[in-house]
C-alpha positions as CSV (number, residue, x, y, z in Angstrom):
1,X,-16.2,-10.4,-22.1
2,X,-15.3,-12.4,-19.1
3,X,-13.5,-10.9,-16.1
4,X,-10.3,-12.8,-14.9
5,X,-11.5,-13.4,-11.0
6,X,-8.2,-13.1,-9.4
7,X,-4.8,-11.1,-8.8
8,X,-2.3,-11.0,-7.0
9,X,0.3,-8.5,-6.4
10,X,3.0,-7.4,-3.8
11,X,5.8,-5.0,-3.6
12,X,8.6,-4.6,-0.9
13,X,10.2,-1.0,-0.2
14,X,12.6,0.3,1.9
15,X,11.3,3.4,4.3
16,X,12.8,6.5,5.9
17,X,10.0,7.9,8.4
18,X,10.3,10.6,10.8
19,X,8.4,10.3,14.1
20,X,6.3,11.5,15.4
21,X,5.6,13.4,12.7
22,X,7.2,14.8,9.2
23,X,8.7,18.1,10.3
24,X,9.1,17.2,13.7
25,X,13.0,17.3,13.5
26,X,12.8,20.5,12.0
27,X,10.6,21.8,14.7
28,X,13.3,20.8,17.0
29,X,10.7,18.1,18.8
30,X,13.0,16.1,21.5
31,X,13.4,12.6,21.0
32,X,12.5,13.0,16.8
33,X,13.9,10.1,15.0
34,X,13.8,8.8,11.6
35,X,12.5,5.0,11.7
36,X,14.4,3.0,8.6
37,X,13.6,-0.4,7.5
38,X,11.7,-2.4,4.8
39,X,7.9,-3.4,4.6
40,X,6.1,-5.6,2.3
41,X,2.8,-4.9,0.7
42,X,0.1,-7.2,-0.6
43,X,-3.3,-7.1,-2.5
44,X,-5.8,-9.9,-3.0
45,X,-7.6,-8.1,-5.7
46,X,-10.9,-10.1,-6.8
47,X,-13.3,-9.2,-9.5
48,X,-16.9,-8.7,-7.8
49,X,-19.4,-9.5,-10.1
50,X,-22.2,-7.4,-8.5
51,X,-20.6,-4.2,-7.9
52,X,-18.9,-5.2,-11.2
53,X,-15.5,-3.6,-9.9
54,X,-12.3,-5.1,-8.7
55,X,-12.1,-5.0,-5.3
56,X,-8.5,-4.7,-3.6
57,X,-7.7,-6.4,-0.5
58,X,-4.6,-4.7,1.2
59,X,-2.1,-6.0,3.7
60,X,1.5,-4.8,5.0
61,X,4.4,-6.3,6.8
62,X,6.8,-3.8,8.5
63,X,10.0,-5.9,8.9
64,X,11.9,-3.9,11.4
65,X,8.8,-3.4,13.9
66,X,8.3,0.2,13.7
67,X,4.7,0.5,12.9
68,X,1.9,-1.9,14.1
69,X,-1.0,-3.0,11.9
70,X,-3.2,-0.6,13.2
71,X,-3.8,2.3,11.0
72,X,-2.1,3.3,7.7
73,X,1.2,1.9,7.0
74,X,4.6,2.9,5.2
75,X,4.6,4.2,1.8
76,X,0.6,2.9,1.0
77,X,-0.2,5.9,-1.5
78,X,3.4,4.5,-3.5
79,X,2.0,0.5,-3.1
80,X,-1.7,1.7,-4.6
81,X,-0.2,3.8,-7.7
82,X,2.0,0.4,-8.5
83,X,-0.9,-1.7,-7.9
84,X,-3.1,0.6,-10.7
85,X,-0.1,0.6,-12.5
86,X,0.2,-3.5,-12.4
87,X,-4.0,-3.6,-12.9
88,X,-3.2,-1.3,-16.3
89,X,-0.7,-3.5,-17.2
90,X,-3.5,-6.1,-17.6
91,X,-5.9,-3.9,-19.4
92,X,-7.8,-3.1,-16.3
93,X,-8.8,0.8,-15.9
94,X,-9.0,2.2,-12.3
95,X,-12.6,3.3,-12.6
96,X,-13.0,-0.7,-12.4
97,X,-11.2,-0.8,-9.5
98,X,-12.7,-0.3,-5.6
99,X,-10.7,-1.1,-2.4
């Protein structure tokens, strides 16, 4: 059966982070705040013949500035389960999947 090559998916959620570190509030660390704001996610997700697994191809946009692009960004572990969730939508099962 013939792989479709290409997907595309993307998700945009809103964010409550505390800095510098969950807790930190709590711990009664000067200077805590919560950063709020929305970032968009995106996969390119590409069927690889070879490896014969769907490879993922992640990017974010944080629209408020609070994180760079360096590193792991807001709410990635909630983008990947939707992204599985969209690849099962299409029949796809994770073990196909690589990113």
């Amino acid at each position: 059966m013939t792989k479709q090559e290409y997907y595309d998916y993307s998700k945009t959620y809103e964010y409550n982070e505390e800095s510098p570190y969950t807790g930190a509030l709590a711990d009664g660390v000067e200077e805590a705040t919560i950063l709020s704001g929305e970032v968009t996610w995106s996969a390119d997700i590409t069927w690889n013949e070879s490896l014969e697994q769907y490879e993922i191809f992640k990017t974010w946009n944080d629209h408020d500035g609070h994180f760079s692009n360096m590193g792991e960004g807001p709410l990635e572990d909630d983008f990947l389960n939707d992204v599985y969730s969209f690849l099962q939508s299409k029949g796809i099962d994770s073990a196909e999947v690589t990113y």
